[in-house]
C-alpha positions in Angstrom: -71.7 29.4 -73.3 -71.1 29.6 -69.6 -67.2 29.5 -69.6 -65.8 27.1 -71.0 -62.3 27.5 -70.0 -63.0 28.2 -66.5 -65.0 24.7 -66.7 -62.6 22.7 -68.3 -60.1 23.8 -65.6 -62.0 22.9 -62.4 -62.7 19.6 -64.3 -59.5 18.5 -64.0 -59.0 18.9 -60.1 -58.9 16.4 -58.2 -61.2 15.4 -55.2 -58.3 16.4 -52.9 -57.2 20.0 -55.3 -60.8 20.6 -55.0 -61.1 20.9 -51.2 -57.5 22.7 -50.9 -58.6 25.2 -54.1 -61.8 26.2 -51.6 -59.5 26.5 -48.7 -57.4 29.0 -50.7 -60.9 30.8 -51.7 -61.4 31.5 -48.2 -58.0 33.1 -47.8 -58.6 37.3 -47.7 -54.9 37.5 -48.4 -55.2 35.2 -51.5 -58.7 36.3 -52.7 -60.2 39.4 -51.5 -63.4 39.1 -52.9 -63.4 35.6 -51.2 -67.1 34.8 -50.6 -68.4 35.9 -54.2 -65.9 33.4 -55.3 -66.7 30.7 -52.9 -70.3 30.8 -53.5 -69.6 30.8 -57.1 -67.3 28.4 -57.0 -69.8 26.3 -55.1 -72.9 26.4 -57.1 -70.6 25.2 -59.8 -69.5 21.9 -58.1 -73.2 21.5 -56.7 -74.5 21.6 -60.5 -71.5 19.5 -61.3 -72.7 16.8 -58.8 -76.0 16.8 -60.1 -74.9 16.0 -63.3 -75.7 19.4 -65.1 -74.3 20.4 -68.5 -72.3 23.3 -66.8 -71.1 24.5 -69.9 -74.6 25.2 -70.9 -75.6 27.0 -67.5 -77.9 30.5 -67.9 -75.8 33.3 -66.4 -78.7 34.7 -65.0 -79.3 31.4 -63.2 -75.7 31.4 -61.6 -75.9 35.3 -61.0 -79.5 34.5 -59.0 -77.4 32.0 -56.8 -74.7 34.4 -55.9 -76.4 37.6 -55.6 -79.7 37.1 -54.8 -80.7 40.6 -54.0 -79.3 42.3 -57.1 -79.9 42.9 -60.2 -78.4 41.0 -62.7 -75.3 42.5 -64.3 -73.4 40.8 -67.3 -70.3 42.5 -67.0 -69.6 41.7 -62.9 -70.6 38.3 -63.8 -68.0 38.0 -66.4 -65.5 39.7 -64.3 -65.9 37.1 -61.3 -65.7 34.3 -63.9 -62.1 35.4 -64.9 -61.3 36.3 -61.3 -61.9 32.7 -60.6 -60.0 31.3 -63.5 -57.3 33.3 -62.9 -57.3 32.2 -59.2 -57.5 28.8 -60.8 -54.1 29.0 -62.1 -52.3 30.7 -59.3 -53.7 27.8 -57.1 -52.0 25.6 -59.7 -49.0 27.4 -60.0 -48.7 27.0 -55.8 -49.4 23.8 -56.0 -46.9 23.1 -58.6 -44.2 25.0 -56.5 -45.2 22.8 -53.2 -44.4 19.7 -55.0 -40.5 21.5 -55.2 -39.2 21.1 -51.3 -36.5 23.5 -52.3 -38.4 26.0 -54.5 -40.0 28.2 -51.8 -36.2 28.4 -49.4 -35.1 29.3 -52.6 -37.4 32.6 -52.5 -37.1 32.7 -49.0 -32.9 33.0 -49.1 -33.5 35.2 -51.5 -35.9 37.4 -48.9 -33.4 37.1 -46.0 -30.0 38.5 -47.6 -30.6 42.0 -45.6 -27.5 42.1 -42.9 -30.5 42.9 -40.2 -32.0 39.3 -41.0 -28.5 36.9 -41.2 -29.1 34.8 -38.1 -32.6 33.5 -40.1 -30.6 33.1 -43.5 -28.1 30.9 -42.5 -30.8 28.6 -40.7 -32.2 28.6 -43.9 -29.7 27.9 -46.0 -28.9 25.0 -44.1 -32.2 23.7 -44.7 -31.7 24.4 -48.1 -28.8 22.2 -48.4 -30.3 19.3 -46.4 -32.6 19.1 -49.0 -30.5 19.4 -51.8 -28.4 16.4 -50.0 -31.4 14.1 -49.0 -32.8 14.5 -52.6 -35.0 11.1 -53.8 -33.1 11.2 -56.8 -31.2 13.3 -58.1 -32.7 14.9 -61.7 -32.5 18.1 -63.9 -34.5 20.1 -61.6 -32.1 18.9 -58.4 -29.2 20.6 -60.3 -30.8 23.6 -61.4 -32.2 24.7 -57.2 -28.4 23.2 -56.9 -27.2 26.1 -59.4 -30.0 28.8 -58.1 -29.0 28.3 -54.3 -24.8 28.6 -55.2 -25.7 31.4 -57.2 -28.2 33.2 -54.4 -24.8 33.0 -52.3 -22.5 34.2 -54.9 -25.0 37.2 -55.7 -24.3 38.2 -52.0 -20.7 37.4 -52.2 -19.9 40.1 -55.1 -21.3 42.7 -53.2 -17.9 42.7 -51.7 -15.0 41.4 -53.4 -13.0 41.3 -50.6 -15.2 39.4 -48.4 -14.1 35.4 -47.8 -14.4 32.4 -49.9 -15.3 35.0 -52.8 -14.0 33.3 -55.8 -15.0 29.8 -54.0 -18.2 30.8 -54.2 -18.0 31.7 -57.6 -16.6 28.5 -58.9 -18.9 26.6 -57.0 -21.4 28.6 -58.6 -19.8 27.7 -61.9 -20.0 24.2 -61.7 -23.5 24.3 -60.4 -24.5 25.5 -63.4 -22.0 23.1 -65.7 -24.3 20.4 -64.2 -27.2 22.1 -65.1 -26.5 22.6 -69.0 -24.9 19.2 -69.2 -27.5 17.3 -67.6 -30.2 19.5 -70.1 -28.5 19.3 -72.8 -28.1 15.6 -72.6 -31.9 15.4 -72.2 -32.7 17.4 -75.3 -30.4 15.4 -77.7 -31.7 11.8 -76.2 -35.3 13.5 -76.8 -34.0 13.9 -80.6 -32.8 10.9 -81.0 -35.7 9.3 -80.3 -37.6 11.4 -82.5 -35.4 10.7 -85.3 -35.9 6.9 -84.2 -39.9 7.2 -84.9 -39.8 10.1 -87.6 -37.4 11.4 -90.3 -36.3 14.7 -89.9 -33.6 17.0 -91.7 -33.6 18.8 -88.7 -30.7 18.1 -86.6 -29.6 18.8 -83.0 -26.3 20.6 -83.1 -24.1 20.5 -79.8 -21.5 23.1 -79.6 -17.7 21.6 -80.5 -15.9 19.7 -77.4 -18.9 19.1 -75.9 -18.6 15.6 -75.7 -15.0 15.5 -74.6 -16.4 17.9 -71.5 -19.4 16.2 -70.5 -17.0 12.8 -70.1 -14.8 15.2 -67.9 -14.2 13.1 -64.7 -15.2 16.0 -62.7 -18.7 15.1 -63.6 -18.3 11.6 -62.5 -20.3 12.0 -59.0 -23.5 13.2 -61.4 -25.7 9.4 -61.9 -27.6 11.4 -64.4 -24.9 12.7 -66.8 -23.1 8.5 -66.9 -26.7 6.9 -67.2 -27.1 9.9 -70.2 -24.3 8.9 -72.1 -24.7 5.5 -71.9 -28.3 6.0 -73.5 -27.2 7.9 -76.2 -24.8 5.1 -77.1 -27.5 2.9 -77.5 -29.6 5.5 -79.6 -26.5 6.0 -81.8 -24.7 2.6 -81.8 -27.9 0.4 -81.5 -25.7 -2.5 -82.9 -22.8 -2.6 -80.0 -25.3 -4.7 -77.7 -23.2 -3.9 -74.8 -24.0 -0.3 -74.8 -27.7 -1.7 -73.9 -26.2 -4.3 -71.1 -24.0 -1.3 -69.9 -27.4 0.7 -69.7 -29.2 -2.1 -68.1 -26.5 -2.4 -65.5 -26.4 1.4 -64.3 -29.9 1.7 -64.2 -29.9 -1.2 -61.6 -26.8 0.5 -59.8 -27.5 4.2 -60.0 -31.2 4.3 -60.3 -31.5 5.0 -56.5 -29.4 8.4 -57.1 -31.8 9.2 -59.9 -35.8 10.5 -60.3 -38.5 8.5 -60.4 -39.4 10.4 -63.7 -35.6 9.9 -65.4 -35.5 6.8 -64.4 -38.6 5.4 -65.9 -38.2 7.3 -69.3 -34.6 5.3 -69.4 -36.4 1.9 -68.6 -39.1 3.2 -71.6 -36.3 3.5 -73.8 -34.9 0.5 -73.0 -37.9 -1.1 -73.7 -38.0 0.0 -77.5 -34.3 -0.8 -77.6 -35.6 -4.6 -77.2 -38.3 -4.1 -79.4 -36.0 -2.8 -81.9 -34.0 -6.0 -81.5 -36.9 -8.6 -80.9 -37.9 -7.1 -85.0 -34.6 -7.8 -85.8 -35.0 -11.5 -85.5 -33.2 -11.7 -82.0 -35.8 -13.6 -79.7 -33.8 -13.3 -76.6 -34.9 -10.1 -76.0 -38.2 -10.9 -75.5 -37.0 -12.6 -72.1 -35.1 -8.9 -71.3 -38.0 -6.9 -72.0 -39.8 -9.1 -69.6 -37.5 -8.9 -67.2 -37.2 -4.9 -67.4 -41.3 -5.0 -66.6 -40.7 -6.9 -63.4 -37.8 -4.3 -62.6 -40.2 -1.5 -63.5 -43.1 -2.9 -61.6 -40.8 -3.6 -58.3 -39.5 0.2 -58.3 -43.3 1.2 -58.5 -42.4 3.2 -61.6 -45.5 1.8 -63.1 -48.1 4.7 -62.1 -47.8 8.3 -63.5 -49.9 10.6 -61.7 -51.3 7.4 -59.7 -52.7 6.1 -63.0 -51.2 3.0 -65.3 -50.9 3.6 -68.7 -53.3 1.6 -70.7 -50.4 0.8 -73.8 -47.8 -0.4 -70.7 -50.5 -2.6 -69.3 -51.3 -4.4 -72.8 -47.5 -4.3 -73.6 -46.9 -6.3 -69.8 -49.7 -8.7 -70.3 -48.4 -9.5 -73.8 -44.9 -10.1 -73.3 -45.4 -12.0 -70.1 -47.7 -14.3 -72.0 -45.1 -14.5 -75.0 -42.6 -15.8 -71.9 -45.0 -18.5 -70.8 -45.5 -16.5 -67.7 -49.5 -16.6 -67.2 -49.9 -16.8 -63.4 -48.1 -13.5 -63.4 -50.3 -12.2 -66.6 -53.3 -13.0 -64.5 -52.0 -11.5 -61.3 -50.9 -8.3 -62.7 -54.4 -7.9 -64.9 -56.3 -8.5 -61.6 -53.8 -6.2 -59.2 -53.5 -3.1 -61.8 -56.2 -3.1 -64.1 -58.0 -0.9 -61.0 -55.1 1.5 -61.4 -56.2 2.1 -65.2 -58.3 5.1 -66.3 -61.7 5.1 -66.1 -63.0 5.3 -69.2 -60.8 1.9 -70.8 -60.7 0.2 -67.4 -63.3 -2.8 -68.2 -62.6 -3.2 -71.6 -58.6 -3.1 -71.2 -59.3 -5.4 -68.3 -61.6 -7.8 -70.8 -59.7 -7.7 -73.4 -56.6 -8.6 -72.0 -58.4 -11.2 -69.8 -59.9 -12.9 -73.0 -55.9 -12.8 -74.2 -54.6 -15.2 -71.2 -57.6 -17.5 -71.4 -56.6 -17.9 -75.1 -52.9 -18.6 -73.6 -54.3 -20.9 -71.5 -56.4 -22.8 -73.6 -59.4 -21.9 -71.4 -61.3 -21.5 -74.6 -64.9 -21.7 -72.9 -63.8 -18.5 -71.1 -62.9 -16.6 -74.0 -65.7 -17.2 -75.7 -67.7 -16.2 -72.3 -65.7 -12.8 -72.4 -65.8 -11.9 -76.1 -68.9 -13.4 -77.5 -71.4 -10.9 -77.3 -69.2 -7.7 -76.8 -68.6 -5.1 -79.3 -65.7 -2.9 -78.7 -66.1 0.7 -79.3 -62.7 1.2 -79.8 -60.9 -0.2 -83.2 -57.8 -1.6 -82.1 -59.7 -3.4 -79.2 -62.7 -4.3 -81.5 -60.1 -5.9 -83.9 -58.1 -7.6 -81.4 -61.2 -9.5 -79.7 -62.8 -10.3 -83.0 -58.9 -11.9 -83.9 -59.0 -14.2 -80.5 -62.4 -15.1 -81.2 -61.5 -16.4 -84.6 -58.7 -18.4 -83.3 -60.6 -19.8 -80.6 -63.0 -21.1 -82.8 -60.4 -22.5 -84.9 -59.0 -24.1 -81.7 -61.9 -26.0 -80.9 -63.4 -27.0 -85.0 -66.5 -24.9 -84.3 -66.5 -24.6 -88.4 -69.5 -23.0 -88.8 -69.0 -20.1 -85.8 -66.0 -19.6 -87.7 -67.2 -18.9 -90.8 -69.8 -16.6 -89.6 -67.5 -14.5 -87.5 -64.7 -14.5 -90.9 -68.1 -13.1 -93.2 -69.4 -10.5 -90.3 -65.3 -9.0 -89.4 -65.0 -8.6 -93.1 -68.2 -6.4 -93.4 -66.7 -4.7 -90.0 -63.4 -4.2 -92.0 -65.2 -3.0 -95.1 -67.8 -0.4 -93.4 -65.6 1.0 -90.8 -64.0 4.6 -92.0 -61.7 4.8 -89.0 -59.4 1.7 -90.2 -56.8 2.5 -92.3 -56.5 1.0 -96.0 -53.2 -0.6 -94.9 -54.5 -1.5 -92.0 -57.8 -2.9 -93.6 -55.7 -4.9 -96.2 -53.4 -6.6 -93.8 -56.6 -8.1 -91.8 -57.9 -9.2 -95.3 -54.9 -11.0 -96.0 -54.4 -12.6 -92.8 -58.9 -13.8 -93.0 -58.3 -14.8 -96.0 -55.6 -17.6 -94.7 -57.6 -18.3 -91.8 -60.2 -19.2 -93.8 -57.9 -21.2 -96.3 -56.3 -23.0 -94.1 -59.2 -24.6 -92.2 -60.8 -25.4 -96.0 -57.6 -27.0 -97.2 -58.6 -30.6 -98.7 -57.1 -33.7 -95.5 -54.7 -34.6 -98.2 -53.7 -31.3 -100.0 -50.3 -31.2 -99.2 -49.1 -28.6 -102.1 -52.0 -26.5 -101.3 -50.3 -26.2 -97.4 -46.9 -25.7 -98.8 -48.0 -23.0 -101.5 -49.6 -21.4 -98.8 -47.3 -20.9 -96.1 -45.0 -20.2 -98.9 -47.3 -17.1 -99.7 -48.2 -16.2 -96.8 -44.5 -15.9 -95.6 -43.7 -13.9 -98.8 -46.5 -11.7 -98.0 -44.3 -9.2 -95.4 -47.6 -9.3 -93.2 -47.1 -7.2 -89.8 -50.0 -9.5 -88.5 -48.8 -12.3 -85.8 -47.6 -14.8 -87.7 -46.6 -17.8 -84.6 -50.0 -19.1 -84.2 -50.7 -19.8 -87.8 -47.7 -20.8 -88.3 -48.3 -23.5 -85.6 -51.7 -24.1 -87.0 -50.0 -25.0 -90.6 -47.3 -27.4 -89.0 -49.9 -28.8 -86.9 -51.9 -29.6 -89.9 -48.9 -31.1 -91.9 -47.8 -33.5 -89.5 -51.8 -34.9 -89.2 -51.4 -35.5 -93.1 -48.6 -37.2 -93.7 
């Protein structure tokens, strides 16, 4: 094996890390041995372009393209592999630290407390607080180069107790750091709380006594982050006071300026299972909130994390919006972000949820057009289209397509290992109806009523609206 690890790590680059990690190659001060690692650094992206296997490449081949004078050496080879790796993760590490505006002032105030060097700290450290004011959002990493800058200037401070402003700057320093625990510690017991939500645990999260009673101190009423918190965690913990979830709703839309991009959508995410939680309940109205957090999400461009969409959020948007009746904006958000999807599900999420809207639509030709003759890799797709398909048919009496698509998803059902038994029996079930209901005798009303009856008794977590409709439908024709 080549090296695996240092392969794996280039992989992930992207085009425009790739051209700054080669400009940081070329740096003597960064990388001495600079054009051993550029050339091999090179003849692994040229190999990578010609679509070798590079985790299969001969050593003797690489060492050849590097040193092509000398004779090969095993050991040197190895050692300029794990130089590059580990200048790998110090590029990352930089990069990491560039994407903090405060992070490297903070080092530099740090560098600049010598008495000989004060005229260039204090220009500095008001930079450093320009920052910290123009923040885009103020989040746990805000408070903590908040708490590291107060505390730079304390640190010089009680050198000297006598010097001015000395116990200001410790208190300031003080409640710099207050912030930071609060605003952390808030963070890890929401992060619990959903946990608990998805999984039982014994294990609990144990805040210290009074901690409540401080963090709802109203010296910490300037912090967004600590008020949107708490309001969260009501929700989590009081899920039936619905106006802990309107209160949430409404500082999100108020404060979400003064907050990160990144806090801000994990709130919005946990509102959205907050609706889901109620929409299970029975409580349908929440299906039109959810729907309108999406467009709230979508018009804060929250949508992309690391300039890609999720492909879970884009089924989720698609589905509710055509649960609202909403399909012009289904079909303009499929067609605006289904480019912004990752690669490897980007036609078949883009397909599939297509397919779904045509169904909507009753554009049944279409769906038929889309689904027909494709067979989805993945399960949860594969099941879905085969699902649309059968109701399609249904739709427009094509009996016989029907029949042979309910005969070929059951031996799909019965072969494939990946499906759960669960799973498995609950698309049985829900065939089984299907192909019930579009048997049922023109005048066999009892047959209808004993099986909706069943099929409502059944505790099926399949959809249950459309044959529901489909039953009703086919009452109202027999009577």
């Amino acid at each position: 094996m080549f090296s695996d690890k240092l392969i794996n790590l280039l992989s992930s680059f992207t085009r425009s890390q790739r051209g700054a990690f080669r400009r940081y190659l070329q740096s003597p001060y960064l990388n001495p041995e600079a054009p051993d690692a550029v050339r091999l650094y090179d003849y692994i992206l040229l190999n990578e372009r010609e679509g070798a296997d590079l985790e299969t490449l001969k050593r003797e081949l690489v060492w050849a393209a590097i040193y092509a004078d000398k004779k090969y050496n095993d050991a040197a080879l190895r050692r300029l592999l794990s130089d590059l790796l580990q200048l790998a993760l110090h590029f990352l590490a930089l990069e990491i630290q560039r994407q903090d505006p405060v992070a490297e002032d903070l080092h530099l105030q740090r560098a600049l407390e010598s008495t000989a060097l004060n005229k260039h700290l204090g220009g500095v450290e008001r930079r450093i607080e320009q920052k910290l004011a123009e923040s885009e959002g103020f989040g746990a990493r805000h408070y903590l180069n908040e708490f590291r800058f107060r505390w730079n200037i304390f640190e010089r401070a009680s050198r000297s107790m006598g010097r001015t402003h000395y116990i200001e700057k410790l208190l300031d320093a003080d409640e710099s750091l207050d912030r930071v625990y609060i605003v952390q510690k808030l963070k890890a017991h929401i992060a619990w709380l959903v946990f608990r939500g998805f999984r039982q645990t014994e294990v609990q999260h144990n805040l210290p006594p009074g901690f409540w009673e401080y963090a709802n101190n109203p010296r910490f009423s300037d912090v967004p982050l600590i008020a949107v918190y708490l309001t969260v965690i009501q929700c989590l913990t009081e899920p039936d006071e619905e106006a802990h979830f309107r209160q949430l709703l409404s500082k999100l839309e108020g404060l979400g300026q003064h907050i990160t991009r990144e806090d801000l959508r994990e709130c919005y995410h946990i509102a959205q299972n907050y609706c889901a939680f109620k929409i299970n309940q029975g409580k349908s109205e929440y299906s039109k909130l959810v729907f309108q957090i999406f467009k709230q999400i979508i018009a804060q461009q929250l949508l992309l994390e690391d300039n890609q969409l999720s492909e879970s959020m884009f089924k989720n948007i698609v589905t509710v919006s055509l649960g609202q009746g909403e399909y012009a904006f289904a079909e303009q958000f499929i067609e605006t972000w289904a480019p912004h999807l990752p690669a490897s599900v980007r036609e078949n999420a883009r397909t599939f949820n297509l397919s779904h809207l045509y169904f909507y639509q009753k554009r049944y030709a279409e769906v038929i057009r889309l689904l027909a003759n494709v067979e989805y890799k993945d399960v949860s797709y594969a099941l879905g289209s085969k699902l649309t398909l059968l109701r399609t048919y249904y739709e427009l009496d094509e009996y016989q397509a029907l029949d042979s698509l309910l005969d070929s998803f059951r031996i799909y059902l019965r072969r494939n290992r990946v499906i759960s038994n669960t799973v498995r029996r609950e698309y049985v079930n829900y065939l089984s109806v299907i192909k019930k209901l579009s048997t049922l005798a023109p005048d066999d009303r009892q047959g209808l009523a004993r099986l909706r009856e069943k099929f409502l008794r059944s505790g099926t977590t399949m959809p249950k609206k459309w044959l529901l409709e489909k039953m009703d439908q086919l009452g109202k024709t027999r009577h």
